[in-house]
VOBA-1610 file (N, C-alpha, C; in pm, whole numbers, padded with zeros to 5 digits, always signed):
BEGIN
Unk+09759+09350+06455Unk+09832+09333+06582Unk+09924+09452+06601Unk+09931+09478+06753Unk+10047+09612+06754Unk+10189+09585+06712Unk+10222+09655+06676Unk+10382+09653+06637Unk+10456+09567+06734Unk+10471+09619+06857Unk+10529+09550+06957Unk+10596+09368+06969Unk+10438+09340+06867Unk+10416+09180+06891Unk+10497+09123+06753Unk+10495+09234+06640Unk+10535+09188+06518Unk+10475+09222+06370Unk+10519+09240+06266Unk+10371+09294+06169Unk+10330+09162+06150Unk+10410+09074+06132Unk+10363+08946+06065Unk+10358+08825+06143Unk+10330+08742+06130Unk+10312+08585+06244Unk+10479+08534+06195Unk+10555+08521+06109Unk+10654+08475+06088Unk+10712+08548+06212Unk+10707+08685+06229Unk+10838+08729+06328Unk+10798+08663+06485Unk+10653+08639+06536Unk+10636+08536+06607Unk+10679+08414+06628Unk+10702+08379+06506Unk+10677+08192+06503Unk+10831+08156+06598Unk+10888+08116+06657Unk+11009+08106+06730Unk+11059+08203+06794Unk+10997+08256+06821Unk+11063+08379+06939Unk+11080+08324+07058Unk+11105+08377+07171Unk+11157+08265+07312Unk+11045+08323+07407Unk+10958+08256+07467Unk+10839+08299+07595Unk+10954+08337+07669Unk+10884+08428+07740Unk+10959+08494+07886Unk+10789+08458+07994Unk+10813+08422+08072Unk+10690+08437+08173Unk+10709+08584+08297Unk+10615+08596+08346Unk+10586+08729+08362Unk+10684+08806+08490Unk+10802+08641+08547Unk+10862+08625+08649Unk+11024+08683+08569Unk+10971+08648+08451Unk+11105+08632+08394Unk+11185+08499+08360Unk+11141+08354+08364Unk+11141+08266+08319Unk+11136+08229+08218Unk+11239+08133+08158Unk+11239+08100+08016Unk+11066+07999+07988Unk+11013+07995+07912Unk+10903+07884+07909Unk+10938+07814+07778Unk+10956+07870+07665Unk+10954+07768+07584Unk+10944+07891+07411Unk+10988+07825+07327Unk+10958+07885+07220Unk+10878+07862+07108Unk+10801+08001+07105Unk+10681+07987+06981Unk+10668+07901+06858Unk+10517+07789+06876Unk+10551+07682+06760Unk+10435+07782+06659Unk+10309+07763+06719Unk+10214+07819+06590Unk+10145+07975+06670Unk+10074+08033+06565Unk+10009+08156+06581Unk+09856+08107+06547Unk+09779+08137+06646Unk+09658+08129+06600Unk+09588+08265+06567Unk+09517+08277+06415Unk+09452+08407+06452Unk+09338+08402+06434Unk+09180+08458+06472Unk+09086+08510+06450Unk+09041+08493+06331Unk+08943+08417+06325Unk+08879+08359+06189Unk+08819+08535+06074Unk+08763+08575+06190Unk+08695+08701+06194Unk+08765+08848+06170Unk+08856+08863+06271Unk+08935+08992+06241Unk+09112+08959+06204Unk+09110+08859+06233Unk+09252+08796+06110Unk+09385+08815+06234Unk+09372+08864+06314Unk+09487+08932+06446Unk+09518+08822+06534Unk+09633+08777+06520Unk+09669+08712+06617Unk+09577+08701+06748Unk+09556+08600+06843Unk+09548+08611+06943Unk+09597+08493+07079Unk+09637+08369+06970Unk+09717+08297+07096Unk+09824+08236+07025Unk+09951+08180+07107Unk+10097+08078+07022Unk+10048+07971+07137Unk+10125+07878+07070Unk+10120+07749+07134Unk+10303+07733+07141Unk+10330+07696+07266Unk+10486+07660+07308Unk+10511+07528+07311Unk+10563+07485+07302Unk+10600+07294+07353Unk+10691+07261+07442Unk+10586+07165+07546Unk+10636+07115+07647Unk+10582+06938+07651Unk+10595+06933+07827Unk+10532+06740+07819Unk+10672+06707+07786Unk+10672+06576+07759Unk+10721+06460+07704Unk+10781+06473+07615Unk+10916+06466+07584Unk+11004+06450+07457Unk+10941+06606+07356Unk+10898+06664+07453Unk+10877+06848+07377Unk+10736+06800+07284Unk+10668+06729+07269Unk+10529+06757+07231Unk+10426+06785+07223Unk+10427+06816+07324Unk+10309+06890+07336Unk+10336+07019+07365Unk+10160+07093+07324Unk+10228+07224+07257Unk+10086+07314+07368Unk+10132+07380+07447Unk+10015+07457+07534Unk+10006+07610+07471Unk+09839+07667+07501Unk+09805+07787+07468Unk+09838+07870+07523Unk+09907+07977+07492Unk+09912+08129+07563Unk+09882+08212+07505Unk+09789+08356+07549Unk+09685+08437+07499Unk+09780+08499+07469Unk+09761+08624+07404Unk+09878+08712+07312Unk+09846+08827+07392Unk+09704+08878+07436Unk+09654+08978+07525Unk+09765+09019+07632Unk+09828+09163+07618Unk+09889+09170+07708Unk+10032+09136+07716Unk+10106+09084+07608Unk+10239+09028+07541Unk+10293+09163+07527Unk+10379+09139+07548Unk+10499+09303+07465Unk+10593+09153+07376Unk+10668+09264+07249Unk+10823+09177+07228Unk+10935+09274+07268Unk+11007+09184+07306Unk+11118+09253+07294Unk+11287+09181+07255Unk+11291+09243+07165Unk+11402+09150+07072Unk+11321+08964+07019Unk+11423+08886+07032Unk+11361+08755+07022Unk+11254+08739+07129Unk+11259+08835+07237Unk+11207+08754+07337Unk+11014+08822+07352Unk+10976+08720+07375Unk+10808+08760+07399Unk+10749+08765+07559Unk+10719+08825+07602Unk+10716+08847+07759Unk+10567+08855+07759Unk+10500+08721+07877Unk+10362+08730+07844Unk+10328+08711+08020Unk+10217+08775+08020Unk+10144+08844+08178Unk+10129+08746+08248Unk+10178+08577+08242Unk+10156+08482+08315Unk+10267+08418+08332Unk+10235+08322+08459Unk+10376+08235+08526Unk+10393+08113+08460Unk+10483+08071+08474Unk+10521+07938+08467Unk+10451+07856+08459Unk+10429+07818+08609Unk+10343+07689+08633Unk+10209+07725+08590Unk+10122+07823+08587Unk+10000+07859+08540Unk+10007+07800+08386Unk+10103+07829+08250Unk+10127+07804+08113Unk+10130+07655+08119Unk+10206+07593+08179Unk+10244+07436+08192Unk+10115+07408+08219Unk+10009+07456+08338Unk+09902+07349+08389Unk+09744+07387+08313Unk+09778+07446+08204Unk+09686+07556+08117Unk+09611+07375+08028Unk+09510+07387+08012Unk+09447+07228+07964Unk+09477+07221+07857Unk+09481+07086+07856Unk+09543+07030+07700Unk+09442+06996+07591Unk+09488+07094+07497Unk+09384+07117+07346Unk+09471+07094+07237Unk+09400+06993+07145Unk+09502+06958+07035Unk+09539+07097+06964Unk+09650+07084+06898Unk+09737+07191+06843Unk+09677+07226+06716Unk+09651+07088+06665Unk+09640+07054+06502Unk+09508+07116+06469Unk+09471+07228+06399Unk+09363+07268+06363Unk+09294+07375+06437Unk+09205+07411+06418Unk+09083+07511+06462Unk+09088+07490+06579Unk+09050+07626+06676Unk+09060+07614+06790Unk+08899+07661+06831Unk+08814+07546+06902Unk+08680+07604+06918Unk+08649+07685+06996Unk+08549+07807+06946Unk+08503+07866+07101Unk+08507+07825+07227Unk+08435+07664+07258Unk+08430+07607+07344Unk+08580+07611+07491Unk+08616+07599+07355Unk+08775+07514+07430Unk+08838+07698+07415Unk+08812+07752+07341Unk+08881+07888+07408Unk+08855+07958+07521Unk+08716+07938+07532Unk+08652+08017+07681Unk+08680+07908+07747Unk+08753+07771+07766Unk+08817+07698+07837Unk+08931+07780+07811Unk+08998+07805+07785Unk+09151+07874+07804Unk+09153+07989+07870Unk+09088+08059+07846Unk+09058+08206+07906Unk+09008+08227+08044Unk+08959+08141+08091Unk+08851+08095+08235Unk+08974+08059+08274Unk+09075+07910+08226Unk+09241+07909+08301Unk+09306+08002+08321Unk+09373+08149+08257Unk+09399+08278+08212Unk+09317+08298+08337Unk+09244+08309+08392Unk+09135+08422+08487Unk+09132+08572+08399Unk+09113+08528+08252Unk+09071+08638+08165Unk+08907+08630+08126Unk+08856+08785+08055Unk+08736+08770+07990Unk+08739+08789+07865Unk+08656+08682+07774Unk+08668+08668+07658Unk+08587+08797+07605Unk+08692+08838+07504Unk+08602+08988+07423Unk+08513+08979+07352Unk+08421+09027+07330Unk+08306+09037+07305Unk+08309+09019+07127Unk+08419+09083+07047Unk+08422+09087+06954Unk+08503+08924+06911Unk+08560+08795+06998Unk+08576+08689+06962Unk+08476+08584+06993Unk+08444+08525+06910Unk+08353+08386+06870Unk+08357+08340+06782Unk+08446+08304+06670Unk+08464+08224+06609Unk+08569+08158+06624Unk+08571+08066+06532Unk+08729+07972+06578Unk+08819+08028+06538Unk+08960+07958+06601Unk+09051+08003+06590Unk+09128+07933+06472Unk+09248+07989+06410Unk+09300+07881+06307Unk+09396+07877+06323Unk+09480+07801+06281Unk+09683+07855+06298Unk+09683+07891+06193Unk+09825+07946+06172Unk+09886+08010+06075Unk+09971+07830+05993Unk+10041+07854+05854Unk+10106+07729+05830Unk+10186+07646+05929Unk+10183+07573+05966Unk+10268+07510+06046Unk+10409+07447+06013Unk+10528+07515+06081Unk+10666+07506+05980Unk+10698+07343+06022Unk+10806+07264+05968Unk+10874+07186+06023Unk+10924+07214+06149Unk+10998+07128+06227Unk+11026+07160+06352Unk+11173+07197+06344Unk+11248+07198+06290Unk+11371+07218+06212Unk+11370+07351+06179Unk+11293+07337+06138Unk+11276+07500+06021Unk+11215+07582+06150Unk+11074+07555+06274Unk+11081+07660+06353Unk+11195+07725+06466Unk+11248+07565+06518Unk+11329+07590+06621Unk+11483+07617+06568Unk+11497+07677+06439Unk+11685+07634+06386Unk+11741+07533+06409Unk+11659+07376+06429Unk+11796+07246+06478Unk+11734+07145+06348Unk+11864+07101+06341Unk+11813+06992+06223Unk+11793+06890+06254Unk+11738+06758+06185Unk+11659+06699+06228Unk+11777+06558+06326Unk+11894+06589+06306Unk+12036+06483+06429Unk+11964+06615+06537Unk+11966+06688+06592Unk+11930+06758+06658Unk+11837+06753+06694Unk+11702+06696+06621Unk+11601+06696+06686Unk+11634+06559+06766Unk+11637+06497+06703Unk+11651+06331+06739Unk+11698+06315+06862Unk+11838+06395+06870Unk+11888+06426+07020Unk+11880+06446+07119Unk+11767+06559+07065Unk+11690+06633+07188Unk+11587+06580+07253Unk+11489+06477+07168Unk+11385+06395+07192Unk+11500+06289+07319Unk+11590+06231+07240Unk+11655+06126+07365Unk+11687+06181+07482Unk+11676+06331+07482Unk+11767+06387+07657Unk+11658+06339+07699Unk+11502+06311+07688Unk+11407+06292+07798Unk+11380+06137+07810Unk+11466+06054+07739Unk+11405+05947+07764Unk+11456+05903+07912Unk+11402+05859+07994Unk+11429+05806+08122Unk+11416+05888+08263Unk+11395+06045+08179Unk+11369+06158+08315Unk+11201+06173+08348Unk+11177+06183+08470Unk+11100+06236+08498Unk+11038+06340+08402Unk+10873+06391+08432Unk+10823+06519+08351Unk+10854+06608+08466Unk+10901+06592+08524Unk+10873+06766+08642Unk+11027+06814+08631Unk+11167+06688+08560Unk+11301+06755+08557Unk+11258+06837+08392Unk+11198+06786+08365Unk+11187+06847+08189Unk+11197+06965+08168Unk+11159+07072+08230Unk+11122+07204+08260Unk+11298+07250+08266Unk+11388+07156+08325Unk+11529+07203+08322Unk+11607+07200+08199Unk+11558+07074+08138Unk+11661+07051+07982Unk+11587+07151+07897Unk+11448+07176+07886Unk+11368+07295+07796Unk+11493+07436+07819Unk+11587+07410+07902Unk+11658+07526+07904Unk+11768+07609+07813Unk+11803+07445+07723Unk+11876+07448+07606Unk+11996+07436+07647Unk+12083+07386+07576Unk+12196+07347+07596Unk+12303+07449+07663Unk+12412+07385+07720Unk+12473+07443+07833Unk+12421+07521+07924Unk+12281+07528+08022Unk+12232+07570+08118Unk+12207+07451+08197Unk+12219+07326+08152Unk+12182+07238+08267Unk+12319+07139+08290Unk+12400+07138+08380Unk+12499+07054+08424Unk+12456+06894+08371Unk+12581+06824+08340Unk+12563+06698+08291Unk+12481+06580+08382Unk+12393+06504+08377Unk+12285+06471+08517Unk+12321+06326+08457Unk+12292+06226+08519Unk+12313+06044+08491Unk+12156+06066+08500Unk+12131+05967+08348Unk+11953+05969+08327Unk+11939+05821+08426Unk+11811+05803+08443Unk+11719+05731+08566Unk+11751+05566+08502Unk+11755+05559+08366Unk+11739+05418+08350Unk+11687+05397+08216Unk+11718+05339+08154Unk+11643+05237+08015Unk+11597+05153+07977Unk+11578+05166+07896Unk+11483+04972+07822Unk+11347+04987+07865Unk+11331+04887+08005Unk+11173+04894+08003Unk+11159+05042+08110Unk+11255+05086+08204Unk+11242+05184+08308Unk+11179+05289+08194Unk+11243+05364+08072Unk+11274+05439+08021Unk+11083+05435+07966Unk+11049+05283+07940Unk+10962+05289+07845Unk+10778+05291+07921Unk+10840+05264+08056Unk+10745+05310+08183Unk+10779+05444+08209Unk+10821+05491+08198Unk+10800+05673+08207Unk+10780+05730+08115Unk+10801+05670+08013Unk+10706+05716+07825Unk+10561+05733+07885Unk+10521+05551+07926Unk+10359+05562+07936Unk+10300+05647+08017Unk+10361+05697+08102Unk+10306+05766+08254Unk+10278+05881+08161Unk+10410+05925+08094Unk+10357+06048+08014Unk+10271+06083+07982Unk+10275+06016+07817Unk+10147+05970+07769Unk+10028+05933+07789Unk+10033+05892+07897Unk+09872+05873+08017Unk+09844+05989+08039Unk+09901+06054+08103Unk+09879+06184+08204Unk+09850+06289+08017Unk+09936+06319+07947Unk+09889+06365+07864Unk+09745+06344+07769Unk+09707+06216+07850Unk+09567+06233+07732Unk+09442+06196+07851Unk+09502+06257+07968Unk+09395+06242+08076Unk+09333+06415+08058Unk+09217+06435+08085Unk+09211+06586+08110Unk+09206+06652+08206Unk+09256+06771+08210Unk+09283+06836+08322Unk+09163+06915+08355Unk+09132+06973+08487Unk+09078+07038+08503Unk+09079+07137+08635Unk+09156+07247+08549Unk+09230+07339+08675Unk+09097+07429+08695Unk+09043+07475+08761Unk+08993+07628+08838Unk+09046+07685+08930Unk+09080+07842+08865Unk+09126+07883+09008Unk+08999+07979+09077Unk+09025+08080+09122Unk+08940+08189+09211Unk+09053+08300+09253Unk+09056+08418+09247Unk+09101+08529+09326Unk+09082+08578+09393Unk+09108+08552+09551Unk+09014+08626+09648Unk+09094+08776+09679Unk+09012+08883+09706Unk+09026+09025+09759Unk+09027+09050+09869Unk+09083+09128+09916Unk+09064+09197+10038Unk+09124+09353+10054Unk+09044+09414+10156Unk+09087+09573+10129Unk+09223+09550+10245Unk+09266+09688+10256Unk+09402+09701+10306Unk+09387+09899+10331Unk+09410+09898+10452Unk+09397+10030+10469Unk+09535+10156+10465Unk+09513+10231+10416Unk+09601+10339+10366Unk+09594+10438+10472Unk+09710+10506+10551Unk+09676+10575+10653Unk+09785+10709+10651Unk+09723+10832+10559Unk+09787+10940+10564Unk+09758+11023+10640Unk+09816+11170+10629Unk+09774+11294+10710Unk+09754+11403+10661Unk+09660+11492+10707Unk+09616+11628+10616Unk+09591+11755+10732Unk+09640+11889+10674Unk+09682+11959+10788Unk+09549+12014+10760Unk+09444+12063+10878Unk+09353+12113+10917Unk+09335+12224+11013Unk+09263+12335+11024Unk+09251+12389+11122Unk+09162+12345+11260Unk+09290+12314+11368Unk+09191+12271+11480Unk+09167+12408+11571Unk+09133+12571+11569Unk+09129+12621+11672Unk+09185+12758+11629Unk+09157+12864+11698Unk+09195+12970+11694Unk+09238+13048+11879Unk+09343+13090+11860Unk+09390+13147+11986Unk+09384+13321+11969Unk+09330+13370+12093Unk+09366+13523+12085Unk+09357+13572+12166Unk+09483+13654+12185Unk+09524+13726+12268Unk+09508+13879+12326Unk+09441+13866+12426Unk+09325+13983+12465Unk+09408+14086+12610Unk+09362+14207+12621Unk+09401+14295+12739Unk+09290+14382+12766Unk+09313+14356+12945Unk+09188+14423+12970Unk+09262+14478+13124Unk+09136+14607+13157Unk+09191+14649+13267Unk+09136+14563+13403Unk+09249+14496+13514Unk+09180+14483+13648Unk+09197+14633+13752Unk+09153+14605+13883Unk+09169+14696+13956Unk+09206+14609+14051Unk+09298+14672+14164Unk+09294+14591+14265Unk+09402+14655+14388Unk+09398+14675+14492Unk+09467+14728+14619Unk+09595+14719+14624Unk+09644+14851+14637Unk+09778+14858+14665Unk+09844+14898+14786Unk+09915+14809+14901Unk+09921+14850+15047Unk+10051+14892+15053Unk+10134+15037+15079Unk+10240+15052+15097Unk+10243+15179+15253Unk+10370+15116+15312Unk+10368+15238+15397Unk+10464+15337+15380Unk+10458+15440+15437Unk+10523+15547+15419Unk+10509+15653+15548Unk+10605+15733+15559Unk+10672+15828+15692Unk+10554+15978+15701Unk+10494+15947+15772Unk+10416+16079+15789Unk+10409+16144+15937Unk+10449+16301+15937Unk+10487+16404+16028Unk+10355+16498+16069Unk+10378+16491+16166Unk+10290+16605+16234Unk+10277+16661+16362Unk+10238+16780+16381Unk+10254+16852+16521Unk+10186+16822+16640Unk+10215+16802+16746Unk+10175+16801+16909Unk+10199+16895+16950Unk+10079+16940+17052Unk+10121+17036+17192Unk+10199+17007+17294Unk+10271+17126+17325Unk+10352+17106+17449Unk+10356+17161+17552Unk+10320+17155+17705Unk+10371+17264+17761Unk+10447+17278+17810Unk+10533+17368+17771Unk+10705+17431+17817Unk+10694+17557+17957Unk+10675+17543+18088Unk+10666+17603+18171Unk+10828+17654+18259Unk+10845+17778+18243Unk+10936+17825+18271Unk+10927+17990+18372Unk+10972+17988+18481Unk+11047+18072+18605Unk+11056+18236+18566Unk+10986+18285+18582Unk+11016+18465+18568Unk+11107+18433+18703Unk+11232+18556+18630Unk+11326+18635+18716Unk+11294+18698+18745Unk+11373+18762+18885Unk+11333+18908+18925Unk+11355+19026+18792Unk+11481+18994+18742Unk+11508+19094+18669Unk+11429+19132+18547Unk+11337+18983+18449Unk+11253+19010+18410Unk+11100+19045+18434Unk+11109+19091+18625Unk+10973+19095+18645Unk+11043+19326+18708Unk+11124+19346+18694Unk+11179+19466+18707Unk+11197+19521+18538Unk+11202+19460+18478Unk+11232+19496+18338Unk+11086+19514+18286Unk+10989+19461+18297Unk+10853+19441+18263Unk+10808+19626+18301Unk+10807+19689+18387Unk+10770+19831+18329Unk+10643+19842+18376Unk+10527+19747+18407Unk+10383+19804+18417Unk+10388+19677+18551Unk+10260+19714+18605Unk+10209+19631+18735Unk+10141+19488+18639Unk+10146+19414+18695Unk+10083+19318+18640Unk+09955+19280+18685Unk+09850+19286+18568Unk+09724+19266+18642Unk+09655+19107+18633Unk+09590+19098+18699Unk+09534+18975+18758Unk+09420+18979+18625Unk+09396+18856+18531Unk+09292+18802+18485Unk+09264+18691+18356Unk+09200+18682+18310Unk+09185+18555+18207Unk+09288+18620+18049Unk+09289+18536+17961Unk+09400+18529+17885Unk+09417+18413+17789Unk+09428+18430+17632Unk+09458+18321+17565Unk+09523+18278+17463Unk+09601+18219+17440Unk+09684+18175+17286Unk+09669+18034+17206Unk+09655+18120+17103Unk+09607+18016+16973Unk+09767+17981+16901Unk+09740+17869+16915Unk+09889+17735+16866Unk+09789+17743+16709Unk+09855+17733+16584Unk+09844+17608+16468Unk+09917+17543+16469Unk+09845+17389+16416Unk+09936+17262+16437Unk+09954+17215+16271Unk+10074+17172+16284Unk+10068+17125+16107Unk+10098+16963+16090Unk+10062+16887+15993Unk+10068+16764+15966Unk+10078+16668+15813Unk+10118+16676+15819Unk+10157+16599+15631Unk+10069+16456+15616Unk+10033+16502+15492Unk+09950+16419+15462Unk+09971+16323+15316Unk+09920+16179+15335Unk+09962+16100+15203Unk+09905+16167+15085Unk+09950+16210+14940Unk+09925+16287+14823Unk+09916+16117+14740Unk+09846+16042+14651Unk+09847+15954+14577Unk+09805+15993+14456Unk+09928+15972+14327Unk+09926+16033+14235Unk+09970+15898+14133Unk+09894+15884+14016Unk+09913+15749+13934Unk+09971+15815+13805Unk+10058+15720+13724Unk+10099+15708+13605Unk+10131+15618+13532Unk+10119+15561+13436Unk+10130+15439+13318Unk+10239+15397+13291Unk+10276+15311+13303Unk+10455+15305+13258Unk+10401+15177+13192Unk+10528+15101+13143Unk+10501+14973+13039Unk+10579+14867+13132Unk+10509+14763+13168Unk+10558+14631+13287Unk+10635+14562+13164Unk+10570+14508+13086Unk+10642+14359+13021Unk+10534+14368+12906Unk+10619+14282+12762Unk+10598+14256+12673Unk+10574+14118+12627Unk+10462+14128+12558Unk+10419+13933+12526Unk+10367+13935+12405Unk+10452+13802+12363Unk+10386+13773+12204Unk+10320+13666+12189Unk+10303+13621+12102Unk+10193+13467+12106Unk+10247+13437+11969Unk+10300+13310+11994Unk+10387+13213+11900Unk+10355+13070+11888Unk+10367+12977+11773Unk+10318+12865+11770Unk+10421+12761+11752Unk+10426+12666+11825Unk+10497+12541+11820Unk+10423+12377+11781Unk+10520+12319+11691Unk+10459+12181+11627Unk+10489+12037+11743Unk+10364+11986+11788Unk+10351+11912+11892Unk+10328+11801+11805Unk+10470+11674+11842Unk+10401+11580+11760Unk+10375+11442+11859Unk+10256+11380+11856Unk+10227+11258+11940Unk+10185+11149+11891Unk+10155+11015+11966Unk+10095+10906+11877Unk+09999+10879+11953Unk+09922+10847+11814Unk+09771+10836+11839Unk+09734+10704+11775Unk+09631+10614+11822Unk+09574+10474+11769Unk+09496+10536+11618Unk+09461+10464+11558Unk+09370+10457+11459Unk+09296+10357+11409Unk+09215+10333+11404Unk+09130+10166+11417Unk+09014+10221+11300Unk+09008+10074+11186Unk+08930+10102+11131Unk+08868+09942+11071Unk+08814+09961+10990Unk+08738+09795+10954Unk+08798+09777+10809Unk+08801+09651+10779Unk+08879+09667+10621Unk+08813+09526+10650Unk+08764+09455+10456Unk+08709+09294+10418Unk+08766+09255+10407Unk+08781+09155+10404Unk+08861+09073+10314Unk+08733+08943+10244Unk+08778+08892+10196Unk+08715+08737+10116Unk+08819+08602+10186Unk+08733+08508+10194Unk+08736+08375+10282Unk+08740+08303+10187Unk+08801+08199+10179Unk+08727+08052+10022Unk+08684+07950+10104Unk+08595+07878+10071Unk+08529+07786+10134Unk+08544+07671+10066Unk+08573+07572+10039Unk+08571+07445+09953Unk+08445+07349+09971Unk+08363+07345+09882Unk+08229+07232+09880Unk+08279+07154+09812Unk+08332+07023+09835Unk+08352+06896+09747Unk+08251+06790+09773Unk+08115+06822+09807Unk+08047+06733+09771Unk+08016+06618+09994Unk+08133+06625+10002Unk+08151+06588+10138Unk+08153+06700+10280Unk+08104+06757+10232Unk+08115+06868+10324Unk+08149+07005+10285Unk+08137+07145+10376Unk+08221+07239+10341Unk+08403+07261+10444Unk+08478+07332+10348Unk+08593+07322+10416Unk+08641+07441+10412Unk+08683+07546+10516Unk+08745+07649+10532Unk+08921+07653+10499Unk+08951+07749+10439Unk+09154+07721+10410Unk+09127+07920+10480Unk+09279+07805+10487Unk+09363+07973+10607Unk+09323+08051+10517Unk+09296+08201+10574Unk+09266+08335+10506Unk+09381+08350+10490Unk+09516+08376+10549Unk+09650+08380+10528Unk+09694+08406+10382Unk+09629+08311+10321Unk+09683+08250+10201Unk+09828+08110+10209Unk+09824+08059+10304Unk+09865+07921+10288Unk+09836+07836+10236Unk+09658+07798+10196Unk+09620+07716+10179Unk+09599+07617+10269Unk+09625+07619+10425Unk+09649+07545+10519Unk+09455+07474+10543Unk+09443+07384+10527Unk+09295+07306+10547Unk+09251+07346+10689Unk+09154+07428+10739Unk+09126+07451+10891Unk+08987+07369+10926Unk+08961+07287+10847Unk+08875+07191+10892Unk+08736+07199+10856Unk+08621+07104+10874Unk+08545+07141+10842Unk+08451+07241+10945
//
């Protein structure tokens, strides 16, 4: 066995159950080990009626720590675990009955019976002597089995309570006990599954952008001041004095003068200059988006023979009929 649990079954034998909630359950009476490989593999605790009876819990999966033994199951699962005498060999049979309660699988390397280890006095396992035991047997006479689970708590954890009644009351809730203890139980459970969807995010490339220049062409309309020459005719009066000053006779005949005319004209002359500057930059856009997907689950159906019966998927247990 690993260290954890103990080298020896003595450091077992009275240690205190912890259930997997953290609940007290009860403390270790016997060790059963493996006919075969000699290793521990289940204790029996005591509960029921005046603390006698003594239920199986698998060792699979136990840590210790200090007195205390901390084992992978609840409460009420250990309490409703079927009732197998204590005293002696524990059969295959009735172990793969324990293990099927457990919703464990039996290892391949167990099939033979199981045995206990010596079995101490009850004095000698639990430290109380036997005015002590005696005592302890009377806190249950007259209570209910379902308050029992409170006095298993040991002294000073349960406030002082007025018991139900004695004589014959006391000795009618003995028998109920005792009935119910030698009736057999027969628990099955089932685990149903279902998936459940996980919904992360992963950065990807969606796209590439790029930023391109190219030449257009396109019309440019501006006006502007443009000069130029006309003819005129300026007709003006000879004087006498400039027709006495003139010196020669004037003769009669044809005659001509050439004008140039001048006019300015639009010159269109181009050059490059730089308009505006642009960069291309990225910004984080964040939005919400649906996501829909399919996920199973498992249904339980109940066949008792009278029909089939559907229970809430929920997990209520709620009966939805047949």
């Amino acid at each position: 066995m690993n260290a954890p649990l103990g080298e020896t079954f003595q450091q077992l034998t009275g240690a205190h159950v912890v259930d997997a909630e953290g609940a007290k359950v009860g403390t270790v009476q016997q060790v059963y080990r493996d006919d075969a490989t000699n290793e521990p593999e289940w204790v029996t605790v005591r509960t029921g009626l005046f603390g006698m009876k003594e239920t199986f819990i698998p060792l699979a999966g136990a840590r210790r720590e200090g007195d205390q033994l901390h084992v992978p199951h609840s409460k009420e699962a250990i309490k409703e675990a079927p009732r197998i005498d204590a005293e002696g060999h524990l059969d295959p049979s009735e172990e793969e009955e324990l293990y099927r309660h457990y919703g464990m699988t039996r290892p391949a390397s167990v099939g033979l019976a199981m045995r206990p280890e010596a079995r101490t006095e009850p004095g000698e396992r639990s430290g109380m002597t036997e005015d002590d035991i005696l005592a302890e047997r009377a806190r249950y006479v007259g209570i209910p089995e379902r308050d029992h689970e409170m006095l298993d708590e040991g002294p000073g954890e349960l406030a002082e309570r007025p018991l139900a009644g004695a004589g014959a009351g006391a000795m009618a809730s003995r028998g109920r006990g005792e009935e119910e203890a030698r009736r057999p139980e027969q628990l099955e459970e089932i685990v149903l599954f279902g998936e459940e969807i996980q919904i992360g995010t992963e950065e990807r490339a969606s796209g590439r952008a790029h930023l391109r220049k190219h030449v257009v062409t396109e019309d440019v309309h501006r006006t502007i001041p443009l000069s130029h020459e006309e003819v005129r005719v300026v007709r003006t009066k000879i004087t006498d004095e400039e027709r006495a000053a003139g010196g020669t006779a004037p003769r009669l005949g044809e005659g001509q003068v050439e004008v140039v005319l001048y006019e300015e004209q639009a010159v269109i002359s181009r050059r490059t200059v730089p308009v505006e500057r642009v960069r291309l930059t990225t910004e984080r856009v964040t939005e919400q988006k649906e996501v829909t997907a399919k996920v199973r689950r498992e249904e339980l159906e109940l066949d008792d023979g009278r029909g089939v019966r559907r229970t809430d998927p929920k997990g209520t247990g709620r009966d939805l009929g047949r």
